[in-house]
C-alpha positions in Angstrom: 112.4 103.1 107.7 110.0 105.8 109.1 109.4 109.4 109.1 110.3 111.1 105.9 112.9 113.9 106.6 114.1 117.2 104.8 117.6 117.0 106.4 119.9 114.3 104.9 122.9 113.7 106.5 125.8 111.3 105.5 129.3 110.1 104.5 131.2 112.8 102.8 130.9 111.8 99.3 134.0 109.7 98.5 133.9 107.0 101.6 130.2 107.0 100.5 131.1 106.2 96.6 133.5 103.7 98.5 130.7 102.6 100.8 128.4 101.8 97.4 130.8 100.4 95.8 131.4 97.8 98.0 127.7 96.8 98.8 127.6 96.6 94.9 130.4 94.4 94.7 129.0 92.0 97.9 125.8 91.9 96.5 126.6 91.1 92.8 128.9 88.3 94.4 125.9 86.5 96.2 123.6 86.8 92.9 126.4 85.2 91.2 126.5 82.7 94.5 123.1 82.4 94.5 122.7 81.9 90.3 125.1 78.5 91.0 123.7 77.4 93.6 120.3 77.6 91.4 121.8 75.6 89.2 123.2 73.0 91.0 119.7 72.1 92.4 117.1 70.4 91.2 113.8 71.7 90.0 111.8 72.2 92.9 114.4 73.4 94.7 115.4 75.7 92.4 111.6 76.6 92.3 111.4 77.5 95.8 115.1 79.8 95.8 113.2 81.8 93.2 110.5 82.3 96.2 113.0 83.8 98.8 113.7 87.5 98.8 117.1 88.5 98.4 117.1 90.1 101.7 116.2 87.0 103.3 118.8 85.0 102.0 121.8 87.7 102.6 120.7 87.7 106.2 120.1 83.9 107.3 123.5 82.8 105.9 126.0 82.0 108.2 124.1 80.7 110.7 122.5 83.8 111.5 118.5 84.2 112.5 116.1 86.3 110.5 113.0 87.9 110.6 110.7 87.1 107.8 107.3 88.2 105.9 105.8 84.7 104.6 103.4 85.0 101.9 100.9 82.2 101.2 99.7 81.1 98.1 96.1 81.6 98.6 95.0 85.4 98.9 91.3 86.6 99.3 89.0 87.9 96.4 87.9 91.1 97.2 86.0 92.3 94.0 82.6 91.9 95.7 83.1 95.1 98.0 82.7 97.0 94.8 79.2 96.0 94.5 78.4 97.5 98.0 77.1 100.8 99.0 77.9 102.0 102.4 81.5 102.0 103.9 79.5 99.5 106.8 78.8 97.1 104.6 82.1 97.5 102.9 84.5 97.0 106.1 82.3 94.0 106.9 82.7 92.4 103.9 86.4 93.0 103.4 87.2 91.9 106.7 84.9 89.2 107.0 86.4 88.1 103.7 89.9 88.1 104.3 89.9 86.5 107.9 87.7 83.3 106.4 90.5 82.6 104.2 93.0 83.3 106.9 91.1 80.7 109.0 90.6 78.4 106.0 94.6 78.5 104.9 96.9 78.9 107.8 96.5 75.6 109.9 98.7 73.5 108.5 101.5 76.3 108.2 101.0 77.1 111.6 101.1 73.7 113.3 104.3 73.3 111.0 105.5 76.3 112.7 104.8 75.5 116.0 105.7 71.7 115.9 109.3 73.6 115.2 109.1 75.6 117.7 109.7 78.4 115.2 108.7 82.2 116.8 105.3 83.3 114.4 102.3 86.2 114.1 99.4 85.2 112.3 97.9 88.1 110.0 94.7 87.9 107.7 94.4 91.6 106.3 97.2 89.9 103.8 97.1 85.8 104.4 100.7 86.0 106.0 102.3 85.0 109.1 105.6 86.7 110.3 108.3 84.1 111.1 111.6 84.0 112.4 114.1 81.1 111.6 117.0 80.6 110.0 118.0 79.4 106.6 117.0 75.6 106.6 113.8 77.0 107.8 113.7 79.5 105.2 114.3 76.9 102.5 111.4 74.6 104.3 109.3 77.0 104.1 109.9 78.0 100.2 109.2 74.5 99.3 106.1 74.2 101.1 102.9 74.3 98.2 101.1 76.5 100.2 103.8 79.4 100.0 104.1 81.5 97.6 107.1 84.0 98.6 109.3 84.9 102.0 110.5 88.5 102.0 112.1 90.1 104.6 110.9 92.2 107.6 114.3 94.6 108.1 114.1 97.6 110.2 114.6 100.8 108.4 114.9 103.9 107.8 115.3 105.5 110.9 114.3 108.9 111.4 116.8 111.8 111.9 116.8 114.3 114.4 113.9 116.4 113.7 114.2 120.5 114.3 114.2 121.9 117.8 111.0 121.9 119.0 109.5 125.7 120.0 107.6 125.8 123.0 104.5 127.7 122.6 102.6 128.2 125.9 99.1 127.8 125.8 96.8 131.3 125.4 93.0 130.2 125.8 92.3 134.0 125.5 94.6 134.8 122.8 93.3 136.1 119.3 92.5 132.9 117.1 95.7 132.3 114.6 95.3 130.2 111.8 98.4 128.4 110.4 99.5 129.4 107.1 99.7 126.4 105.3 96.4 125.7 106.7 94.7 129.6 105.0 96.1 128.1 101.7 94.3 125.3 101.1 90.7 127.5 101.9 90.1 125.4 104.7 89.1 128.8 106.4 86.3 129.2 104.0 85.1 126.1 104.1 84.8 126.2 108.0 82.8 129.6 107.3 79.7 127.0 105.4 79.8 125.0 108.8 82.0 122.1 107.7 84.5 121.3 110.1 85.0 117.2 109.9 82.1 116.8 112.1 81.4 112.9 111.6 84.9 111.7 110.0 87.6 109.7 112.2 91.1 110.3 111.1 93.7 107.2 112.1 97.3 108.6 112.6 99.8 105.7 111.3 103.1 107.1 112.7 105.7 107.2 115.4 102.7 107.6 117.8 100.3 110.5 119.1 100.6 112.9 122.6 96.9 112.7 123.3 96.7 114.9 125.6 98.5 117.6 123.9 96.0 120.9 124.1 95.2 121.0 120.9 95.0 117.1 120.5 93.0 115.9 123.7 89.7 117.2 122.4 89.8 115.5 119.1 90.5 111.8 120.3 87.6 109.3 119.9 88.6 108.2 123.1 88.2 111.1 124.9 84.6 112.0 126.1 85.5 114.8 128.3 85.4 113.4 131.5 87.3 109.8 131.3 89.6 108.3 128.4 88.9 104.5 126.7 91.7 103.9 124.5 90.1 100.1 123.7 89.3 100.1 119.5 90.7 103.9 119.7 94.7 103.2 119.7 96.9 100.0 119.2 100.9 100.0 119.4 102.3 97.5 116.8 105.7 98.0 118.4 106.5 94.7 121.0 110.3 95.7 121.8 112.4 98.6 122.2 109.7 101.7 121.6 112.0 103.7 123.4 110.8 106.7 125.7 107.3 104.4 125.7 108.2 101.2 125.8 106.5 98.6 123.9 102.8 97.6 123.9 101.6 100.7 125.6 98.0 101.0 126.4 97.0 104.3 125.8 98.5 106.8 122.8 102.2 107.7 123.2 104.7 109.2 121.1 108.4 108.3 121.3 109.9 110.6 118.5 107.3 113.8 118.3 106.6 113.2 114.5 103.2 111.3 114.8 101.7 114.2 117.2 102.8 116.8 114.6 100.9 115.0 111.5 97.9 114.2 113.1 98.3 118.3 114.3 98.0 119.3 111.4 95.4 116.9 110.2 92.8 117.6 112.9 94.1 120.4 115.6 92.8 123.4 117.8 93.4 124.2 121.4 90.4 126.4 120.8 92.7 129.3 121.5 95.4 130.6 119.7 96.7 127.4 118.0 94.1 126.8 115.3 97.4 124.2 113.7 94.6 121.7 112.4 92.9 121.5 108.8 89.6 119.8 110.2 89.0 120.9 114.1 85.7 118.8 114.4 87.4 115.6 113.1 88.0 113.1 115.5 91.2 110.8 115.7 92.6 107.1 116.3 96.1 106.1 116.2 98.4 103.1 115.9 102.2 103.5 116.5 103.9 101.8 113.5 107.7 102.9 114.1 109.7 101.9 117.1 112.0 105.6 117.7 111.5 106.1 113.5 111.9 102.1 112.6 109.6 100.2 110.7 109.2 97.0 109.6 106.6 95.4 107.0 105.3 93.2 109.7 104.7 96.6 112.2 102.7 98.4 109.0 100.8 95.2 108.5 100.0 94.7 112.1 98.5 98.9 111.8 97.2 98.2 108.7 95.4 95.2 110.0 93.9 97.0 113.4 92.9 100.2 111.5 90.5 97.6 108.9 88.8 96.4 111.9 90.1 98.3 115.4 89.8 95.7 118.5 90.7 96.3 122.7 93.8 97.3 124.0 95.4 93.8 124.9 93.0 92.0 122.4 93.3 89.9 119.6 92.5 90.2 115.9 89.7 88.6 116.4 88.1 90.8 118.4 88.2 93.4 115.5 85.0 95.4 114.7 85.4 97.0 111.5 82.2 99.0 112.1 84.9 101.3 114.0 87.4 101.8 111.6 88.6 105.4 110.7 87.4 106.9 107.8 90.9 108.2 106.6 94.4 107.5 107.6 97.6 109.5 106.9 100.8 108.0 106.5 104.0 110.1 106.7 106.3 107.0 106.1 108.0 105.2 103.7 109.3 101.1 103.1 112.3 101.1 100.7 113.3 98.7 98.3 116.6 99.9 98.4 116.9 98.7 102.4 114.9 95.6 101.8 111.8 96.0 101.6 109.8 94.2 99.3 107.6 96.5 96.8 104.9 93.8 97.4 104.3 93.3 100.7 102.4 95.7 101.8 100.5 95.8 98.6 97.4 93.7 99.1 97.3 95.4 103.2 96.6 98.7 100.8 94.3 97.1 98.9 92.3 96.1 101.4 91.9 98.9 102.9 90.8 100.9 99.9 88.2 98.0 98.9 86.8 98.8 102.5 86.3 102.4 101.8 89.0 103.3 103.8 91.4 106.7 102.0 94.8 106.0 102.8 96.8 108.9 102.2 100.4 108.5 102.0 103.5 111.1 102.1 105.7 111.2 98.6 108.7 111.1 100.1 111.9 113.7 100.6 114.2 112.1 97.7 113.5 115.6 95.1 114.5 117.7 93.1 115.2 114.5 90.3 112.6 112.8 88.6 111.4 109.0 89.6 112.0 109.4 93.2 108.5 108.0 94.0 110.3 105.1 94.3 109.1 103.0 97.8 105.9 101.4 99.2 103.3 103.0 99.9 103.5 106.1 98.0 104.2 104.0 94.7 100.8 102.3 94.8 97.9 103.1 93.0 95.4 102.3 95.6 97.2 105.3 97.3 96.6 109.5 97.0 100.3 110.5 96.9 101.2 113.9 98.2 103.4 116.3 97.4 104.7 119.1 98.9 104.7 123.0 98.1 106.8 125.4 99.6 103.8 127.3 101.9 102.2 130.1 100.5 103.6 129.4 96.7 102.8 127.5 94.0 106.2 126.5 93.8 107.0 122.7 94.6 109.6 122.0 97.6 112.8 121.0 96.6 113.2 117.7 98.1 109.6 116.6 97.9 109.6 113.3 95.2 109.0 113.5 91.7 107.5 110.3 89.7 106.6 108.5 87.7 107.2 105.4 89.3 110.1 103.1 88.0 110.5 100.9 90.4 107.6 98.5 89.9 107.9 99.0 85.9 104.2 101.3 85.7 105.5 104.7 84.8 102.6 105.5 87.1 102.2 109.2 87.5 102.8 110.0 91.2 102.3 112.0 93.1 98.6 112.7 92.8 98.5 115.9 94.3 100.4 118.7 96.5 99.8 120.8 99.3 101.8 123.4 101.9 104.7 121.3 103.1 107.7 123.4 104.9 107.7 125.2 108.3 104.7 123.3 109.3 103.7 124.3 112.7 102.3 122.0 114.6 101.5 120.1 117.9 104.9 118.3 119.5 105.1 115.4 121.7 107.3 116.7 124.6 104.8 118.7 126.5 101.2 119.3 126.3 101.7 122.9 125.1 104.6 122.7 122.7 104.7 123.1 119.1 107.6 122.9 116.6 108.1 123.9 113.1 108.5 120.7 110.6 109.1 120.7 107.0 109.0 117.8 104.5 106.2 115.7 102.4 105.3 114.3 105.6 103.9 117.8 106.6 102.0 117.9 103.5 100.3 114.6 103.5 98.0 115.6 106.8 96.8 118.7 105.2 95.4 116.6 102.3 93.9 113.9 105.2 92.3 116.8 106.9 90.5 118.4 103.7 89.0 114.6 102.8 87.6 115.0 106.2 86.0 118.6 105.2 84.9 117.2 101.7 83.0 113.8 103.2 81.7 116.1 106.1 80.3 118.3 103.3 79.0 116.1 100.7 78.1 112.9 102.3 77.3 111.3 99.4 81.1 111.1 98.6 81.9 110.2 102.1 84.2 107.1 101.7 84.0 106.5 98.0 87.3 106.6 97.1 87.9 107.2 93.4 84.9 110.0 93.6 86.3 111.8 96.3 90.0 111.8 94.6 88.0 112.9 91.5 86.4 115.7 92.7 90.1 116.9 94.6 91.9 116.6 91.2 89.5 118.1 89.6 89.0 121.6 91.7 93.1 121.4 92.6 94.6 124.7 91.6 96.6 123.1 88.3 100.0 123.9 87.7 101.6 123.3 84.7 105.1 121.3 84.6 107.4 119.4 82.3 110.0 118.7 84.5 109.6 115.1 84.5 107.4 114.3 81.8 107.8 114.8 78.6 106.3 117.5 76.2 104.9 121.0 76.7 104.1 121.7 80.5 100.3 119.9 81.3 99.1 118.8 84.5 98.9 116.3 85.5 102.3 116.1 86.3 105.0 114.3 87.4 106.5 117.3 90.1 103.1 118.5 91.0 100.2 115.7 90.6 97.2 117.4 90.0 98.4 121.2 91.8 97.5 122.4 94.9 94.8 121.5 96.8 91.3 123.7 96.9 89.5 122.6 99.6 86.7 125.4 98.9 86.5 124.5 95.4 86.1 121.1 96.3 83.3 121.5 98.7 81.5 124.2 96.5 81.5 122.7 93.0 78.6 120.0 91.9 81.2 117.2 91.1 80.9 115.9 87.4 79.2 112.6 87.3 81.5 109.7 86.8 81.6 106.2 86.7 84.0 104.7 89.3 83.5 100.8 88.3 81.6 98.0 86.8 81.0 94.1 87.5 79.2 91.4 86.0 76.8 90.0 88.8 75.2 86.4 89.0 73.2 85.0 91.7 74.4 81.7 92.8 71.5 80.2 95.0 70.7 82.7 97.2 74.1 84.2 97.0 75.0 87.2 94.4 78.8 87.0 93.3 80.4 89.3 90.5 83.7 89.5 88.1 84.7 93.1 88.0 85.0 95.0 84.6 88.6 97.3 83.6 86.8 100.3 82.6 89.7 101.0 79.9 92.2 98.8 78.4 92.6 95.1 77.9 88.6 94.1 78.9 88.5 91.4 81.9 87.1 88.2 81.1 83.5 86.9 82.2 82.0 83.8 83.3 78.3 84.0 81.2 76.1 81.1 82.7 74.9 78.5 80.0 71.7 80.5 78.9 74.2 84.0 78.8 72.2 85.4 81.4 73.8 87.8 84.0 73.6 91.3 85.6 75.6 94.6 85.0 76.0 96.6 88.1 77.5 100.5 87.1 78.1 102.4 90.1 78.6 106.2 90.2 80.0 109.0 91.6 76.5 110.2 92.9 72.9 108.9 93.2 71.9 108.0 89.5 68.3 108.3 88.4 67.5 107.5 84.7 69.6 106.5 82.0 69.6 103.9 79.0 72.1 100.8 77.9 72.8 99.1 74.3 74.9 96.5 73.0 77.3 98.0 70.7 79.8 95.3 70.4 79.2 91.9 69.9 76.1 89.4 70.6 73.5 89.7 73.2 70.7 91.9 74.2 69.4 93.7 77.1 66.3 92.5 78.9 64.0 95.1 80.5 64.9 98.5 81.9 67.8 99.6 83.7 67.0 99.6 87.4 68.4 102.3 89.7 69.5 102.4 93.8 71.5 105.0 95.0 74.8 105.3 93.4 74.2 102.1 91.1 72.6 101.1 87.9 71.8 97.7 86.5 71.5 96.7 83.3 70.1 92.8 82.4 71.8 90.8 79.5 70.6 87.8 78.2 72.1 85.5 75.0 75.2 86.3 75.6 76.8 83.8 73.0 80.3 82.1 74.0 84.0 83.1 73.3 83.8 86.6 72.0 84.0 90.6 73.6 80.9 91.9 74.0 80.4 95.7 74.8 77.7 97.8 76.5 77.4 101.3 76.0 75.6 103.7 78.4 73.7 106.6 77.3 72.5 109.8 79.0 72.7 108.7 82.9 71.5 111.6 84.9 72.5 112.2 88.7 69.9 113.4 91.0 71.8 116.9 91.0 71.3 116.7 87.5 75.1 116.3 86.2 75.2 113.8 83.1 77.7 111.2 82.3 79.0 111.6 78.6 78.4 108.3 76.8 80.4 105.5 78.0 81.2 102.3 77.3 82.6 98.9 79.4 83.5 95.7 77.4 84.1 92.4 78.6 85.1 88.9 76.9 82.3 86.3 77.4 83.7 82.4 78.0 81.7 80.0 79.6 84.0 78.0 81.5 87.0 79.6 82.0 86.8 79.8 85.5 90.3 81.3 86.0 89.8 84.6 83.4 93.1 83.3 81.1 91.3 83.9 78.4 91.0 80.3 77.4 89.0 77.2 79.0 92.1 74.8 79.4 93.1 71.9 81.3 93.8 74.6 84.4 89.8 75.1 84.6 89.2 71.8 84.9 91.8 71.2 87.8 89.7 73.7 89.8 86.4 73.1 89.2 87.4 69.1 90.1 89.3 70.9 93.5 85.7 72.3 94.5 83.4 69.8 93.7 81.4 69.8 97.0 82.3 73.2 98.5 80.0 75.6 99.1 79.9 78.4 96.3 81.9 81.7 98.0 83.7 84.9 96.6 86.9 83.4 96.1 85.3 80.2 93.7 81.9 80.9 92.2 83.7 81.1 89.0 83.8 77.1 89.4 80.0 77.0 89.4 79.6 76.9 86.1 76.1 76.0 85.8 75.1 79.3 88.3 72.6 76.7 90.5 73.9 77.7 94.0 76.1 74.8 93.8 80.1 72.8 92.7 79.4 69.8 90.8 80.5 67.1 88.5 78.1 68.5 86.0 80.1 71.8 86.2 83.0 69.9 85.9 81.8 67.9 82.7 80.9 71.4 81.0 84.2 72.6 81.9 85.6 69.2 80.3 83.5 69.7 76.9 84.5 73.7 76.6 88.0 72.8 76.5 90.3 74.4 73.8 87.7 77.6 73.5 89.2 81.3 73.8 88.2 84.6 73.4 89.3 86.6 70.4 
């Protein structure tokens, strides 16, 4: 696993056909092993074989030690980020959120652990602990309650040997030169209106950084001219091997040259002649997540984990401060299924980062021309901007760059989401301070797309870490080119080989973005605590939790600051109380009478954005069900179990749904209301 490469080199093809044939063979052999010895257990043991990842299994038999990913049962809500405004109060909450349940969960799975003597990490940004045993332990573990899978942690994918690097001595006196890839995009223009990534922080996830590379040293957040602090500014996940730089370094190092070269291109100028960098007044974190080009799940995790809330050199977890998180990161890597790496895994790590208002930018991989090649964590996920790559200076897409849509975790998702300059990348190298190399791949394209983020959010603060705007307004102003390739029809964009087309940084800046809505939740205030049920703005409505008068709060927020705008109920029974009330981004609309077990839709009419763009009519439904705590649809025997399981606690994110009665407080009143609403459903 690591750095994804143009070259492919391997078996001539009949030893490989041989080569697949036989893994094919082996591993249909242990399903089949592993389908009888399923059925020769009982239930809960059969139960807890369907937890353990293939992987796993193949690679503790015989004795043999593994290193495992092990999942607990109990993850952290996250929905109530949504309802917050700034990326501060975002990163708090997220991280704040997730390491309470860590703390909450994990004690009994860890004295377990250490009464065994069994080598573990703790994690929180997924409720997860790394673990390595063998297979009685594995099968320990997988019938323990509290655990809901174990997947492997292989090391994969390691990267080839990269292009000779081109030494390019440094010319502070030279003409400026501006790469090519980097005139394509219109960065140049943008630069010439004064944006330049002043105020973003880029985090390089790669093989590692050359800080003090010429056209590097300038840009780190640790660097303030005089003296360097690398303490919440770089973080090295890797803890054996790391070759060249050995493991746990404590300041930025690069063992493979790939991480300087990305974060090049994302953020680079030796204020000379090597103008390599798409944002030049960005400035830069990094945490190495490869060891020489190998990843693991636990390595991203650990990256993933530092970059939500960054803490000292030599510190702990604990120690993080998410008030110095990056605002982007770009990710030139990839975690394949087909090696053992589970398509979940680093989900919810993703996740979490996006709910903190973090844009994770992630390379598409180098498995084109054919179509579904999107096919591996993290480019596959939704929560991600998927790039592309161009052949620089056309419109025409690079050859080996990935094509969706994603198969691999049954969505048909369309992927990737957009493209940008992607072969003979010049950029900064990790084997001198003044050396630069030409690079092609996806991974050359993906910093490109991190580095005009930083230009947009620098120009037009108000989009500066939301998300879904900001990959609005890109997809909007990309150039769009038109493709069939691998979807089905006429040509149309979006596409399948393209995304959206190529990025316009320029148009991106210049236009006034469209007003959109980016999400919706149903809000109720719980004593002096405000918790809320997000609403799917298309498809199958989610479910809501009215209280028992049907009283509760609709919280819209927008792509920019909203300032008037009405609400009705067109679907269903209820009314809306009072005038909508507006704060920034956000609008609120108050329902009351909300009668039980049906779908009630509210439809919004004529918002206005300060900048004057309006939203067309829109409408967000939800299904109204006092008492069905756990959103099935249907206020069953399950609902009682956990409102009974929190009678006493104190009312948080992850269980307000319990407090039925919306007084601040986990009763047996709650629990006799759940009781009497048994057997209701929504239509």
């Amino acid at each position: 696993m690591g750095k994804i490469s143009l070259t492919k080199v391997g078996p001539p093809r009949r030893i490989l056909c041989l080569l697949l044939l036989a893994t094919a063979l082996a591993l249909a052999l242990g399903a089949v092993a592993s389908s009888r010895a399923v059925s020769r257990t009982n239930p809960e043991q059969a139960a807890a074989l369907r937890k353990i990842a293939p992987w796993v299994t193949e690679h503790t038999a015989n004795g043999k030690q593994a290193e495992m990913m092990v999942i607990l049962a109990d993850q952290a809500d996250l929905s109530g980020a949504a309802l917050l405004q700034t990326k501060k109060e975002k990163g708090r909450f997220v991280r704040d959120t997730l390491w309470k349940k860590s703390q909450e969960t994990q004690g009994p799975l860890l004295k377990w652990l250490a009464d065994r003597n069994l080598e573990h990490r703790a994690f929180y940004i997924v409720n997860a602990v790394w673990v390595k045993g063998s297979e009685q332990d594995v099968m320990a573990l997988a019938l323990r309650a509290d655990v809901a899978r174990v997947e492997g942690n292989p090391q994969v994918r390691a990267i080839p040997d990269l292009p000779k690097a081109i030494d390019a001595p440094a010319q502070p006196n030279a003409p400026a030169t501006i790469e090519p890839g980097i005139t394509y995009t219109h960065a140049p223009s943008v630069w010439a209106e004064g944006f330049f990534g002043q105020g973003i922080v880029v985090g390089g996830a790669d093989t590692g950084i050359r800080w003090t590379h010429n056209a590097i040293k300038s840009h780190y957040r640790g660097w303030d001219g005089v003296t360097a602090t690398h303490d919440f500014n770089w973080h090295d996940s890797i803890h054996s091997g790391g070759g060249t730089c050995g493991p746990n370094t404590t300041a930025p190092c690069d063992d493979s040259g790939h991480g300087t070269h990305t974060i090049g291109t994302a953020i680079g100028d030796d204020g000379g002649s090597n103008q390599i960098g798409m944002a030049p007044q960005a400035k830069f974190i990094g945490c190495r997540n490869m060891n020489v080009g190998n990843g693991t799940p636990a390595s991203y995790t650990e990256c993933f984990e530092w970059f939500l809330a960054p803490y000292p050199v030599g510190g702990t977890p604990a120690q993080g401060d998410p008030d110095k998180a990056p605002d982007i990161t770009t990710n030139s890597w990839t975690c394949p299924s087909s090696e053992g790496c589970s398509p979940t895994t680093l989900q919810a790590g993703v996740e979490a980062q996006r709910a903190a208002g973090i844009m994770m930018v992630v390379a598409a991989a180098n498995s084109g021309p054919s179509c579904s090649t999107i096919s591996d964590p993290p480019a596959i996920y939704d929560a991600v901007y998927s790039v592309g790559a161009l052949n620089t200076n056309t419109d025409t897409i690079a050859s080996f760059s990935s094509r969706g849509p994603v198969l691999s975790d049954g969505s048909m998702r369309l992927k990737p989401d957009i493209s940008a300059p992607g072969t003979n990348t010049r950029s900064a190298y990790n084997t001198s301070d003044n050396t630069y190399a030409f690079l092609s791949g996806t991974s050359m394209a993906t910093p490109h797309i991190a580095g005009a983020i930083a230009l947009l959010w620098s120009a037009h603060t108000e989009l500066r870490n939301d998300v879904t705007a900001s990959e609005a307004v890109l997809n909007s102003t990309a150039v769009h080119i038109l493709s069939n390739s691998c979807d089905s029809g006429v040509p149309t964009t979006p596409n399948n080989t393209f995304g959206n087309g190529r990025v316009d940084i320029l148009a991106a800046v210049d236009t006034t973005a469209a007003l959109s809505l980016t999400s919706a939740a149903s809000v109720k205030t719980h004593g002096a605590q405000a918790f809320g049920v997000n609403l799917p703005l298309s498809g199958e409505p989610g479910v809501e939790c009215r209280d028992a008068r049907g009283r509760h709060a609709l919280v819209f927020t927008f792509s920019d600051k909203v300032v008037s705008g009405t609400a009705a109920v067109t679907g269903g029974t209820g009314q809306i109380t009072g005038s909508p009330n507006f704060s920034g981004n956000t609008m609120t609309v108050n329902l009351s009478n909300v009668s039980d077990a049906q779908k009630i839709t509210v439809t919004l009419m004529s918002v206005t954005s300060s900048s004057a763009a309006v939203l067309p009519d829109t409408s967000v439904s939800m299904n109204a069900l006092a008492g069905d705590v756990d959103g099935s649809k249907v206020v069953d025997r399950s609902d009682v179990s956990l409102t009974k399981g929190q009678v006493g606690m104190a009312v948080t994110g992850s269980n307000f749904r319990e407090d039925v009665r919306v007084d601040g407080s986990i009763t047996s009143k709650d629990v006799t209301i759940v009781k009497g609403d048994q057997g209701h459903s929504v239509p």
